[in-house]
KEKE-3310 file (N, C-alpha, C; in steps of 0.2 Angstrom, whole numbers, plus 5000, padded with zeros to 4 digits):
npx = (4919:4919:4918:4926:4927:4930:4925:4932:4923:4927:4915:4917:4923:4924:4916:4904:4897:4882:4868:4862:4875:4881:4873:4871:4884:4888:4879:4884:4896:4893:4884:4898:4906:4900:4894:4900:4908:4902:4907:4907:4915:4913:4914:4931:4934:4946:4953:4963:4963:4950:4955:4962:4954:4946:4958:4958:4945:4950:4949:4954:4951:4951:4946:4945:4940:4941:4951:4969:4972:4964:4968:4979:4979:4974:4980:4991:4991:4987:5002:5012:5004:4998:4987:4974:4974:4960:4954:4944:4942:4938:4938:4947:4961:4968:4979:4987:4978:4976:4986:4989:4981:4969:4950:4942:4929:4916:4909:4916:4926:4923:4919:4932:4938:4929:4935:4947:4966:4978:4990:5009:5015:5025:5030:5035:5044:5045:5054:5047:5036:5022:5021:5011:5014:5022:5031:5036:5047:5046:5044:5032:5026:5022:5012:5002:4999:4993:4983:4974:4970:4964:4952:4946:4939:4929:4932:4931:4939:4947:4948:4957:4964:4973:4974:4984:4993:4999:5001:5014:5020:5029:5032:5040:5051:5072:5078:5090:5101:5109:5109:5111:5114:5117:5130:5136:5137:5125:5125:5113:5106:5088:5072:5064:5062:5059:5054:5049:5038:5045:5050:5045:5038:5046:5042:5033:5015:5011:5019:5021:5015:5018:5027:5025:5025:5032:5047:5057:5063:5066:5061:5073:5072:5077:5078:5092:5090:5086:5079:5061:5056:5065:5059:5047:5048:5053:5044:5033:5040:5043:5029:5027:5032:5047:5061:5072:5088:5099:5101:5094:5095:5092:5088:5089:5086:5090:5087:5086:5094:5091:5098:5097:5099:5089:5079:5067:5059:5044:5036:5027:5018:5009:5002:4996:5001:5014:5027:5044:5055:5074:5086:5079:5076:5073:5065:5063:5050:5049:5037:5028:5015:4999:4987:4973:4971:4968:4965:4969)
npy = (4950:4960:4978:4992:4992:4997:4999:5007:5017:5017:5024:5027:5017:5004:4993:5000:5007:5008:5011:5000:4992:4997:4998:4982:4978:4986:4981:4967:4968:4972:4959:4951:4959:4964:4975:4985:5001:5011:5020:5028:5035:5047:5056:5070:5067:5065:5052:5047:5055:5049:5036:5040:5046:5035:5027:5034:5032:5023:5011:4993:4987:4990:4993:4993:4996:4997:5001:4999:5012:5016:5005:5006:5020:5018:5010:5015:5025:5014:5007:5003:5003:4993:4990:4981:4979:4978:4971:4975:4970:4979:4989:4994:4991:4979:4976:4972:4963:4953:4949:4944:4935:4935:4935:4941:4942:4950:4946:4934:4940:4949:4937:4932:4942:4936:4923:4923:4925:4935:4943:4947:4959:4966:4984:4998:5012:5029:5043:5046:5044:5029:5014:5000:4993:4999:5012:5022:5030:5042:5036:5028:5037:5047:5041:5038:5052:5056:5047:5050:5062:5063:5056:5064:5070:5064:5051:5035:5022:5012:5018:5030:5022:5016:5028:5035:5027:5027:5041:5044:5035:5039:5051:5053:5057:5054:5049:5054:5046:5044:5029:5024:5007:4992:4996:5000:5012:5017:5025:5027:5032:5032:5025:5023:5020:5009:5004:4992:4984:4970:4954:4956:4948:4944:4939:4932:4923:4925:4942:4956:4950:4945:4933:4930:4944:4948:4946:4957:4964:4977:4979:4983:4988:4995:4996:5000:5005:5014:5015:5020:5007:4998:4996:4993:4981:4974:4972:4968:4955:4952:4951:4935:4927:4928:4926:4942:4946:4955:4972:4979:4980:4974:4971:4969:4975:4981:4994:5011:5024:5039:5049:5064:5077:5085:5095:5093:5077:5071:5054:5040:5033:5021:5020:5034:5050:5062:5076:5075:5080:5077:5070:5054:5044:5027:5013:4997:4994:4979:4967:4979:4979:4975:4963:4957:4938:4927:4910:4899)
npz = (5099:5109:5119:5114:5101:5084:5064:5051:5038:5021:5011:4997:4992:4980:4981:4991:4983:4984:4996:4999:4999:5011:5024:5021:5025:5037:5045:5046:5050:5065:5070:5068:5078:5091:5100:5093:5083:5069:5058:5042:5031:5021:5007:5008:5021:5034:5037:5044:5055:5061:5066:5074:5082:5086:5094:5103:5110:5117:5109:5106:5092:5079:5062:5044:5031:5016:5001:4997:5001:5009:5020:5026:5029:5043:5048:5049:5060:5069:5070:5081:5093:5099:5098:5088:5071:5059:5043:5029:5013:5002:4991:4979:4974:4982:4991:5001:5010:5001:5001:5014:5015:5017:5014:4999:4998:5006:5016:5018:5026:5037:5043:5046:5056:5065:5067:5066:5068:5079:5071:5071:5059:5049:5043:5033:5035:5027:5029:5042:5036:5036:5028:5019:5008:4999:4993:4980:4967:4952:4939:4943:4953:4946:4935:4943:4948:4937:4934:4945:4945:4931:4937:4945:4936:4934:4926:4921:4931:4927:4914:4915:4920:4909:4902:4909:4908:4898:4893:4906:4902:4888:4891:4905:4914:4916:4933:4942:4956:4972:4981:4996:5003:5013:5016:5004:4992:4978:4960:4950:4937:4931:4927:4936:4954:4966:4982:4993:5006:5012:5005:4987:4973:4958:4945:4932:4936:4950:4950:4958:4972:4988:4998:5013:5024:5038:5037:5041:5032:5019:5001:4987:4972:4957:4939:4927:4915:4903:4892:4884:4876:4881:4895:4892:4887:4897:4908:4899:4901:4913:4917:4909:4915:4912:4921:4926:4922:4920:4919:4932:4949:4962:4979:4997:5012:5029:5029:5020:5013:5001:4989:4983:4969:4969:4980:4985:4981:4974:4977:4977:4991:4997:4985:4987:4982:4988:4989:4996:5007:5004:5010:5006:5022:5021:5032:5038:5050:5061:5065:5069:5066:5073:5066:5062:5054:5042:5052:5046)
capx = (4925:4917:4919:4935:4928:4924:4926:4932:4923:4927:4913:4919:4927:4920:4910:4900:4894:4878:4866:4859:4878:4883:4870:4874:4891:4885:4874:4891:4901:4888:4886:4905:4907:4897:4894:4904:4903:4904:4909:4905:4919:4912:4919:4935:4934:4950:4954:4969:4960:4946:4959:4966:4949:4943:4962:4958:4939:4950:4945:4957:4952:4951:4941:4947:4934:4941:4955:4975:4975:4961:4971:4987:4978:4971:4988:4999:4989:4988:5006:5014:5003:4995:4979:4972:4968:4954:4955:4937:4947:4930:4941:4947:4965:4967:4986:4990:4974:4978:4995:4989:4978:4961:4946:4942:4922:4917:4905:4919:4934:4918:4919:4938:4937:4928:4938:4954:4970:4983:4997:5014:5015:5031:5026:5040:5043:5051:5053:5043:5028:5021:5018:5011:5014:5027:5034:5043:5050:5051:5036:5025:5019:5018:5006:4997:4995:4990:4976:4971:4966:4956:4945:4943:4936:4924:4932:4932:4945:4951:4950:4962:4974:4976:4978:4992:5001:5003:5006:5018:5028:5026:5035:5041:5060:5076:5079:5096:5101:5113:5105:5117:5110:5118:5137:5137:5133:5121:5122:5110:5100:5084:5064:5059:5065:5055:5054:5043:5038:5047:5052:5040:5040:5048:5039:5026:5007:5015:5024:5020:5016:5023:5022:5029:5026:5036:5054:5059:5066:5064:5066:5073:5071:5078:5082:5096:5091:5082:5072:5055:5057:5067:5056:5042:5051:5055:5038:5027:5044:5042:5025:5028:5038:5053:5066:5076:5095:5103:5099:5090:5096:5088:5093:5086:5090:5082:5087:5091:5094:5088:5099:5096:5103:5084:5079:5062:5055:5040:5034:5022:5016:5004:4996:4995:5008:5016:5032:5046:5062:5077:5087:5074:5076:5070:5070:5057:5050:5048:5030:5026:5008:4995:4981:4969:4973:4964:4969:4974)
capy = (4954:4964:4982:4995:4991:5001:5002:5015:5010:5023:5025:5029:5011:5002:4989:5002:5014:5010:5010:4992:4986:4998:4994:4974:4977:4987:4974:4959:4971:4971:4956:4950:4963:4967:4984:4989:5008:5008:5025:5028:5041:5052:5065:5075:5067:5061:5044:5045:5058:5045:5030:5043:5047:5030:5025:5040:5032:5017:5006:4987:4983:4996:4988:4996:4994:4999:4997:5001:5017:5016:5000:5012:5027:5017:5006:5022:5027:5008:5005:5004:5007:4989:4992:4977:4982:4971:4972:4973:4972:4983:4992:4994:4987:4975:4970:4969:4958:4947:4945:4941:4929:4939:4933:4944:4945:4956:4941:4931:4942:4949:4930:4933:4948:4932:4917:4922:4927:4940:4940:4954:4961:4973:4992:5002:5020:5034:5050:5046:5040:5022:5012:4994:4991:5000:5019:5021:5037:5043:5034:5027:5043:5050:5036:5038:5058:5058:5044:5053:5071:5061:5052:5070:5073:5058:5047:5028:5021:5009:5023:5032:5020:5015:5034:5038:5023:5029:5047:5041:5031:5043:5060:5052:5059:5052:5053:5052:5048:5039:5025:5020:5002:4987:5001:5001:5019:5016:5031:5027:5036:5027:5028:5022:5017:5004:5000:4987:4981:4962:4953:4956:4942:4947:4937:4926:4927:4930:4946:4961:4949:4945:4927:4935:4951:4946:4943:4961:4967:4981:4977:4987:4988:5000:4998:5006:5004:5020:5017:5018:5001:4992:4996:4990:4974:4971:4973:4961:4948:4947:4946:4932:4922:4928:4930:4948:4945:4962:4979:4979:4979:4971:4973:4967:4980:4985:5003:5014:5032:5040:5055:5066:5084:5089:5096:5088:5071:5065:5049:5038:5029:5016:5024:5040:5053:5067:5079:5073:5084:5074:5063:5050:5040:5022:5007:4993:4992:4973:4966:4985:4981:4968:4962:4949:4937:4921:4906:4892)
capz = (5100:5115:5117:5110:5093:5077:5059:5049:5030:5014:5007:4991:4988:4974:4985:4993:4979:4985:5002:5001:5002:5015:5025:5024:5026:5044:5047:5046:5057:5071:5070:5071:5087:5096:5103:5086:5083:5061:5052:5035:5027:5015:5005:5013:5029:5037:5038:5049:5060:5062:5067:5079:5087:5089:5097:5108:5115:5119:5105:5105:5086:5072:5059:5040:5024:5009:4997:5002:5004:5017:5024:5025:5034:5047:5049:5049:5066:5074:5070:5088:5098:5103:5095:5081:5061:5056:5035:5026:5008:4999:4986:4969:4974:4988:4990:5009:5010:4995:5005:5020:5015:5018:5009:4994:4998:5013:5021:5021:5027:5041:5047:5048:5061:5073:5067:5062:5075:5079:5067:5069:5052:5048:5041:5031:5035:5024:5032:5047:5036:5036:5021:5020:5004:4994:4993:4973:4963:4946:4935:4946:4956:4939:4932:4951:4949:4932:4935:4950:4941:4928:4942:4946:4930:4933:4922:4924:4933:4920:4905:4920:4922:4905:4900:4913:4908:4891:4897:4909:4898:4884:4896:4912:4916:4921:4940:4944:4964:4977:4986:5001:5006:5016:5017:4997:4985:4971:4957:4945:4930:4930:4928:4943:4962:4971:4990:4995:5012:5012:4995:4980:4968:4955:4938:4932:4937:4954:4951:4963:4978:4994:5003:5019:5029:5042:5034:5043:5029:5012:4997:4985:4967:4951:4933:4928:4908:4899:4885:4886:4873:4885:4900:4890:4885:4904:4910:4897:4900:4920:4917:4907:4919:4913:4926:4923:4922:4919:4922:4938:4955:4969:4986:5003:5016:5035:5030:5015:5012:4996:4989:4976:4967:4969:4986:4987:4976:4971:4978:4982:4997:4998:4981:4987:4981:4992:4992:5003:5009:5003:5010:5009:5024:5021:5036:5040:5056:5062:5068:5072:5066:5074:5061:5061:5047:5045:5056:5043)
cpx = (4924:4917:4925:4933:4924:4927:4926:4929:4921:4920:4911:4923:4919:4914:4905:4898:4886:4874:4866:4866:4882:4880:4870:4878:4890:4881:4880:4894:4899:4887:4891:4906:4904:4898:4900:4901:4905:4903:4909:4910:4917:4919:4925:4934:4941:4954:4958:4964:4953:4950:4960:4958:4948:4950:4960:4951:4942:4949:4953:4958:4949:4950:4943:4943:4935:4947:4964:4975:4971:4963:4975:4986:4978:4981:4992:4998:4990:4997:5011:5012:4999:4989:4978:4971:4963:4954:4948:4941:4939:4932:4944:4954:4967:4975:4987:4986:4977:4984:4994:4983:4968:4956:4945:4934:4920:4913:4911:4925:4928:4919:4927:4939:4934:4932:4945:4960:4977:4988:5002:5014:5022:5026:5034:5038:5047:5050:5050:5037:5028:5019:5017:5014:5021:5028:5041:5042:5049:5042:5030:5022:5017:5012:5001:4993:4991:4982:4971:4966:4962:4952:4946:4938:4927:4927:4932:4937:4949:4952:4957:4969:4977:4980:4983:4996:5003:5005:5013:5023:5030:5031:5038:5051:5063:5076:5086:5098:5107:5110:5111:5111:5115:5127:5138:5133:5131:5122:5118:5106:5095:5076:5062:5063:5058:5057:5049:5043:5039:5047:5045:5043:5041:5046:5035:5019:5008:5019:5019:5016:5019:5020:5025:5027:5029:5044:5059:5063:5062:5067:5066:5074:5074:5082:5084:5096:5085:5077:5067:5053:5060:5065:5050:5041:5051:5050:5035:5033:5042:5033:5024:5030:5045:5059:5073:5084:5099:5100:5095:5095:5092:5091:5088:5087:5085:5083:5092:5091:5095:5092:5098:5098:5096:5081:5073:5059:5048:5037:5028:5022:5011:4999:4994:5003:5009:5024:5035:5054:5068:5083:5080:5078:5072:5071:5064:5057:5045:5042:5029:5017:5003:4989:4979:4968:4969:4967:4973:4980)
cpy = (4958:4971:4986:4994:4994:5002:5008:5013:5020:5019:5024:5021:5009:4999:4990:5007:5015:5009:5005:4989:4989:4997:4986:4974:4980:4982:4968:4963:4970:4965:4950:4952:4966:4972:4987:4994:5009:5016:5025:5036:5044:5055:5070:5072:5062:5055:5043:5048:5054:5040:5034:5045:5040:5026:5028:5040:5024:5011:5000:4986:4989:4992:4993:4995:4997:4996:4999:5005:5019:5013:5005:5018:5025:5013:5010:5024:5023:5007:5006:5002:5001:4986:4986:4981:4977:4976:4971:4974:4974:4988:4991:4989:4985:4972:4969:4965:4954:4945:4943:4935:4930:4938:4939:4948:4946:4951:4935:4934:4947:4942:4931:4936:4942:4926:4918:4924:4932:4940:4949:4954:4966:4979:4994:5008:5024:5040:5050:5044:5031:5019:5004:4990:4993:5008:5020:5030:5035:5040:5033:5032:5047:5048:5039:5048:5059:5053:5048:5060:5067:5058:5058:5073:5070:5053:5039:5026:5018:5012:5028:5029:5019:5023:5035:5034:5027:5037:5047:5038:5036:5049:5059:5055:5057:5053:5048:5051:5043:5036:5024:5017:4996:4989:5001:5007:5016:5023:5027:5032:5031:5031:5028:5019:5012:5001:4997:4983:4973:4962:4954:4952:4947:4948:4932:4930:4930:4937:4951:4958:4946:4938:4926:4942:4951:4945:4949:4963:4974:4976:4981:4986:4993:4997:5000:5004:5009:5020:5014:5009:4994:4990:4993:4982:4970:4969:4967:4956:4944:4945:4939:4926:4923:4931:4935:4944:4948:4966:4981:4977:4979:4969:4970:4972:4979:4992:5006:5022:5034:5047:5058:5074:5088:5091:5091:5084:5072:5059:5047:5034:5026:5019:5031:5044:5060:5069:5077:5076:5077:5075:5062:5044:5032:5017:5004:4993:4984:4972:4971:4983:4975:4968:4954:4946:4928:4914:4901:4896)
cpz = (5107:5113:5116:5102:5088:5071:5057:5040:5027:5010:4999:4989:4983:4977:4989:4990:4979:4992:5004:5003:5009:5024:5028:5028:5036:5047:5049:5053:5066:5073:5072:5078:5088:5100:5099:5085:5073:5060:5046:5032:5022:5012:5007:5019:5029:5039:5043:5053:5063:5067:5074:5086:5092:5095:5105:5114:5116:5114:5103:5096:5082:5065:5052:5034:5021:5006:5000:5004:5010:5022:5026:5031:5041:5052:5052:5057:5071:5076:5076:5092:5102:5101:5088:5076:5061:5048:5033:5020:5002:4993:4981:4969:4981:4992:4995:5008:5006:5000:5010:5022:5017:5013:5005:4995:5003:5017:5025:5027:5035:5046:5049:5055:5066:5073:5069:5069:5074:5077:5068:5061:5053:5043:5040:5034:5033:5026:5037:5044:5033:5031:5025:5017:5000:4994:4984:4972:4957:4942:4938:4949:4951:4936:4938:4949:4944:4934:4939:4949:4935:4931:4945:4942:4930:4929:4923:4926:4929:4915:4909:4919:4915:4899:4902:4912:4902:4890:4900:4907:4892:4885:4900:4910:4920:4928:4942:4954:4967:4979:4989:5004:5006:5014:5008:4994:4978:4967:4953:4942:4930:4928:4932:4949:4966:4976:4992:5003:5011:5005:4994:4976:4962:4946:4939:4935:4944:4958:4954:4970:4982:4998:5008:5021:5035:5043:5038:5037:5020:5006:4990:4976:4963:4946:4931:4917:4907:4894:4888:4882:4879:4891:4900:4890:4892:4907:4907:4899:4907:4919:4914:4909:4916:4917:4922:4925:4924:4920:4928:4942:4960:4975:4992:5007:5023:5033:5024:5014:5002:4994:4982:4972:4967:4975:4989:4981:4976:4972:4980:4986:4996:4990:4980:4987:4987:4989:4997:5002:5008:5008:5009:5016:5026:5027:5036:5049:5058:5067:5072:5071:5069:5070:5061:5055:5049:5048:5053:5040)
residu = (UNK:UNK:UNK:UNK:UNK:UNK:UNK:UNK:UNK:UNK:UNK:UNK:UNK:UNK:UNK:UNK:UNK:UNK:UNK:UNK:UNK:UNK:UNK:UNK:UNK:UNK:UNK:UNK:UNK:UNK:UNK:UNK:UNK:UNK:UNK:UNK:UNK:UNK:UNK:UNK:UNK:UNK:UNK:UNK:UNK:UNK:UNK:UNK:UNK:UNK:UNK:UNK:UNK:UNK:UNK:UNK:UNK:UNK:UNK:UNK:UNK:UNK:UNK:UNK:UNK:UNK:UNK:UNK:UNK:UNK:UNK:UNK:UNK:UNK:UNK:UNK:UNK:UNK:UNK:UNK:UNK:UNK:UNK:UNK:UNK:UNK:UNK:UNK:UNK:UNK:UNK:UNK:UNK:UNK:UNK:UNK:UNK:UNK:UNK:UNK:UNK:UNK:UNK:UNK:UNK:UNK:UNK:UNK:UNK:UNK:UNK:UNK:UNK:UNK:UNK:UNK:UNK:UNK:UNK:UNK:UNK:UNK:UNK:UNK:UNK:UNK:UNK:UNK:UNK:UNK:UNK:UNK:UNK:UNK:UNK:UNK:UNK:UNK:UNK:UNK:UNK:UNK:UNK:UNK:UNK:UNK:UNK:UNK:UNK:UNK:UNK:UNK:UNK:UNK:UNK:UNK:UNK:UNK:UNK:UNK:UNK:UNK:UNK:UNK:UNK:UNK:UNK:UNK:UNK:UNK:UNK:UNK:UNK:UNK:UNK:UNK:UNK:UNK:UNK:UNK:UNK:UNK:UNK:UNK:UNK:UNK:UNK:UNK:UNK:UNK:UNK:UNK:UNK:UNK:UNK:UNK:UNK:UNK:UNK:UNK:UNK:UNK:UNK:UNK:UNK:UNK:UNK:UNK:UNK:UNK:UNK:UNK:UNK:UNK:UNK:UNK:UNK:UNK:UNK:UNK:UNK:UNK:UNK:UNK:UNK:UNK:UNK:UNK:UNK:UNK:UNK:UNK:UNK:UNK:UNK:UNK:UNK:UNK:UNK:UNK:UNK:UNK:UNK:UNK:UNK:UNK:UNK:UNK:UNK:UNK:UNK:UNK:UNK:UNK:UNK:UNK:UNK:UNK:UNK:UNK:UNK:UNK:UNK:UNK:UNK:UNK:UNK:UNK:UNK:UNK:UNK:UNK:UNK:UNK:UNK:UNK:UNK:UNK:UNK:UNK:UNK:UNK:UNK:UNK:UNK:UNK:UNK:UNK:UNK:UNK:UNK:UNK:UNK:UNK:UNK:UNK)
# end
């Protein structure tokens, strides 16, 4: 690849919880690029604030090792600006990669970064911040925070998720709001709002990915049905391959606004939750991001 090149790699993803594979994993990269400068993110360190250095010593390809929320920090900095992602998918959940056809194991998705070729990608943005994947209200950044405080605890991430789902369905609160998308006002009462960068499949094995990032559009998601029963029912049926019928609304939009009788929501981004000053302003922006994806 020459030089301009350096990885940013968390750590803290599952696939590097010990030396020997952080190590190898440094070893591929070097490897692939040549005169590659490889960061290792600890604990509290910055991830954006890294992407933003390495932009800052000039660096063409931005090399990312870990799971979304690593992909996402690094994205949010590249997005614009000209500069390549390179994906190492080395973390717990992998979903851009999955979607863009990135090998799964870091030797392979390593040989990408020299084989593979420069593809536009689209990137949502709410409020000025960049998602790759998806931005929702209402259940899920509750499910997200709660997990979150028990892998603080140490807990295992799987006794985590499955705790805060059943917390989260268990407690979660109505969120009432207006969405104005494609000149039409939405009010709904619902549990949850979901914005997705491009369609998400909707049911079947399937359901939550994308065979496209490119389609330039959001897409927007909310059932507008209340019990935690029928939310349930909803849930085991799309996975099931049944297509929903009734109470859900799905939308395609380039841009939507998010209103609500609270001043500031709740949401997340890419996995990670924040506080955000209402209106929500949603829009996609079209192959804002350049990433190297494999060439067939």
């Amino acid at each position: 690849m020459g030089t301009g090149v350096e990885a940013i790699i968390n750590e803290a993803a599952w696939a590097m919880i010990d030396e020997g594979s952080r190590q190898e994993l440094a070893r591929m990269i070097e490897e692939t690029c040549s005169n590659g400068r490889v960061t290792f993110a600890g604990a509290g360190m910055d991830i954006t604030g890294l992407a933003r250095e390495a932009l800052d010593r000039g660096s063409s390809l931005v090399i990312a090792g870990g799971g979304d929320g690593t992909v996402s920090s690094v994205a949010s900095v590249l997005a614009g600006t000209g500069a390549v992602l390179g994906v190492l998918p080395v973390g717990t959940l992998n979903h851009f990669a999955r979607d863009l056809g990135i090998p799964s194991d870091f030797e392979s998705a390593a040989r990408t970064l020299a084989t593979g070729r420069v593809a536009h990608v689209d990137v949502g943005e709410v409020n000025g911040r960049i998602f790759i994947n998806s931005s929702a209200l209402g259940l899920y950044p509750e499910l997200v925070h709660y997990r979150s405080t028990r892998k603080r605890r140490w807990e295992p991430k799987q006794v985590a998720a499955f705790r805060g789902l059943v917390r989260a369905m268990a407690h979660y609160r109505l969120l009432t709001v207006k969405v104005v998308v494609g000149g039409r006002e939405l009010v709904r009462t619902t549990p949850l709002v979901f914005v997705g960068n491009n369609r998400y499949a909707m049911e079947g094995f399937e359901m939550g990915s994308r065979g496209r990032l490119d389609e330039g559009v959001l897409s927007l998601v909310i059932p507008h049905f209340t019990s935690r029963l029928r939310l349930l029912v909803f849930s085991l049926g799309a996975l099931l391959g049944h297509k929903p019928e009734h109470g859900l609304d799905v939308m395609l939009s380039d841009g939507l606004r998010i209103e609500s009788g609270h001043r500031r929501l709740l949401l997340s981004v890419d996995g990670e939750i924040a506080f955000m000053d209402t209106p929500l302003r949603y829009r996609i922006r079209p192959g804002d991001l350049r990433v190297i994806v494999p060439r067939d």
